[in-house]
C-alpha positions as CSV (number, residue, x, y, z in Angstrom):
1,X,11.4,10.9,-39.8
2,X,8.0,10.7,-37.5
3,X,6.3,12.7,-40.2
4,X,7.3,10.4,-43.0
5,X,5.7,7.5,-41.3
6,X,3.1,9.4,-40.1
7,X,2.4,10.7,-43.6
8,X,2.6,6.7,-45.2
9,X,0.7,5.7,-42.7
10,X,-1.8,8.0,-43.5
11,X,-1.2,7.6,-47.6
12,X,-1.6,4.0,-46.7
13,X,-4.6,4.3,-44.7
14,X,-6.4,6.5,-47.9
15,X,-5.6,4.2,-50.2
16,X,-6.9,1.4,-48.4
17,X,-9.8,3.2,-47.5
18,X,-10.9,4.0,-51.1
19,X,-9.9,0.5,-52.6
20,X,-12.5,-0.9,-50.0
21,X,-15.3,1.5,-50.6
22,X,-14.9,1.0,-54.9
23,X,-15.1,-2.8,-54.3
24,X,-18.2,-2.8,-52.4
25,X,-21.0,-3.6,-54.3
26,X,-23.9,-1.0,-54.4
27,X,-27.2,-2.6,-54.6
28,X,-29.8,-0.3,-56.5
29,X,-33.0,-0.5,-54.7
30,X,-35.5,-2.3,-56.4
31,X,-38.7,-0.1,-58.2
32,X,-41.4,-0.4,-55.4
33,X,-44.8,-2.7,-56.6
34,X,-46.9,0.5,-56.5
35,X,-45.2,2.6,-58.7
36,X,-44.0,-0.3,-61.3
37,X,-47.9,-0.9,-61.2
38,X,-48.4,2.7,-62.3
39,X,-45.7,2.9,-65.1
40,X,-46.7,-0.6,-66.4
41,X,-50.6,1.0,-66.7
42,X,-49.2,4.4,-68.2
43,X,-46.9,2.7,-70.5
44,X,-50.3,0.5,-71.6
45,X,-52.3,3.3,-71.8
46,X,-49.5,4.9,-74.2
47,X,-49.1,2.0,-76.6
48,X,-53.5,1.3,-76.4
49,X,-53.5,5.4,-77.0
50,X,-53.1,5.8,-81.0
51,X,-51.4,8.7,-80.7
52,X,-48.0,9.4,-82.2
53,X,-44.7,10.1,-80.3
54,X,-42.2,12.2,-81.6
55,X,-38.5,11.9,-80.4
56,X,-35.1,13.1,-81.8
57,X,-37.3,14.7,-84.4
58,X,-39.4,11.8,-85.8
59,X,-42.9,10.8,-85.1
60,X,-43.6,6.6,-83.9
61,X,-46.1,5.0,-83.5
62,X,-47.6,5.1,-79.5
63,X,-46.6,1.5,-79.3
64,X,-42.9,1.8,-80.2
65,X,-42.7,4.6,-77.7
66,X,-44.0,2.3,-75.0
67,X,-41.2,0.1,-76.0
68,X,-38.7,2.7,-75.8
69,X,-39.8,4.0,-72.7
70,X,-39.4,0.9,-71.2
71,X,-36.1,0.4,-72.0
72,X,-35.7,3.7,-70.3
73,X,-37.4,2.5,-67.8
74,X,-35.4,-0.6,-66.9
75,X,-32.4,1.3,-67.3
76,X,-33.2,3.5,-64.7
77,X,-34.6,0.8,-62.0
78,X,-31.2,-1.0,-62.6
79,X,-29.7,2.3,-61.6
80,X,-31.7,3.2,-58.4
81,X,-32.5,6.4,-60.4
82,X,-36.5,5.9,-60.2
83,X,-39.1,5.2,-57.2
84,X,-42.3,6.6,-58.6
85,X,-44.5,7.0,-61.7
86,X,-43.4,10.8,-61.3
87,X,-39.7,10.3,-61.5
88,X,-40.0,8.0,-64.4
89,X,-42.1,10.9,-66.4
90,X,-39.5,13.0,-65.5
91,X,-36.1,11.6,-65.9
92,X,-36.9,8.8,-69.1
93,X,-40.4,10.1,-70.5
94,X,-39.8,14.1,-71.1
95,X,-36.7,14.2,-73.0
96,X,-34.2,12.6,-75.1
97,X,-31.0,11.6,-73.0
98,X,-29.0,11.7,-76.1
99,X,-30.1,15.1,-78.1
100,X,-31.9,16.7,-75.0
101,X,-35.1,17.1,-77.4
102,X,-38.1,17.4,-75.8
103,X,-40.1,14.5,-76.4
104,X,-44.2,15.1,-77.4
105,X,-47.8,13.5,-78.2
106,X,-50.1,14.3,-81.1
107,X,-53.3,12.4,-80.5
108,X,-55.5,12.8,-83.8
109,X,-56.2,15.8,-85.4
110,X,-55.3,17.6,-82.0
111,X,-52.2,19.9,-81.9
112,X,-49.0,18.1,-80.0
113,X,-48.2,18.2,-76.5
114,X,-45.5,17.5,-74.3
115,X,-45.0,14.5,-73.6
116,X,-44.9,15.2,-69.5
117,X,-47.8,17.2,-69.3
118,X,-49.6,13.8,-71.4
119,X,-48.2,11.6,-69.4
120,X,-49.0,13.6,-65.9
121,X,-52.4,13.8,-67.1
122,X,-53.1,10.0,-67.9
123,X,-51.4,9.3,-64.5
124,X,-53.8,11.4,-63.0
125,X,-56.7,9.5,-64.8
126,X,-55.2,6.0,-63.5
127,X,-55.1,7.2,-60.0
128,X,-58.9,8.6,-60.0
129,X,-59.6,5.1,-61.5
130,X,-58.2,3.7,-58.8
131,X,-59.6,5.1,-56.0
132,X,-63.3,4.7,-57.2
């Protein structure tokens, strides 16, 4: 008879346990100023590029990738699943989160690349800027 208690108690005890930690509200931390800075000048430099973006197997226009990516973007920051210019590259801008498909950048007459290593690379430019 002890153990019976015992064991509500403890049955009791879980359940109450876990009802309070679902009902608390988990505040995502907001994107820090530095690195929204960053992705708002990499996302510009994308849309001002000209180059094409190809996604789930179509090529758009460098513009409508920036728009996308955004979306992306804000979906992540709502999330608490991006802090820095170099997660955003990596978890919105490399890949599709529906089909998987990489995701790359033809710039002119120049063969396509991935989108990262475009990406990486412009983010490198902005941060040379920068400290100049």
């Amino acid at each position: 008879m002890h153990f019976s208690i015992r064991s509500r108690l403890s049955v009791s005890l879980r359940a109450g346990l876990l009802a309070a930690l679902l009902s608390v509200s988990v505040q995502a931390a907001p994107l820090p100023a530095p690195a929204r800075a960053e992705i708002d000048a990499l996302l510009a430099r994308l849309a001002a590029s000209g180059c094409q973006f190809k996604r789930n197997g179509a090529w758009h226009t460098a513009d409508a990738a920036q728009q996308h990516l955004r979306r992306k973007l804000d979906h992540l920051v709502d999330k608490g699943w991006v802090t820095s210019a170099e997660q955003f590259i990596e978890r919105a801008a490399t890949r599709s989160s529906v089909s998987g498909a990489a995701y790359e950048v033809r710039c002119g007459n120049l063969p396509p690349v991935a989108s990262g290593l475009w990406l990486r690379s412009e983010l490198e430019r902005l941060r040379v800027v920068r400290t100049d």
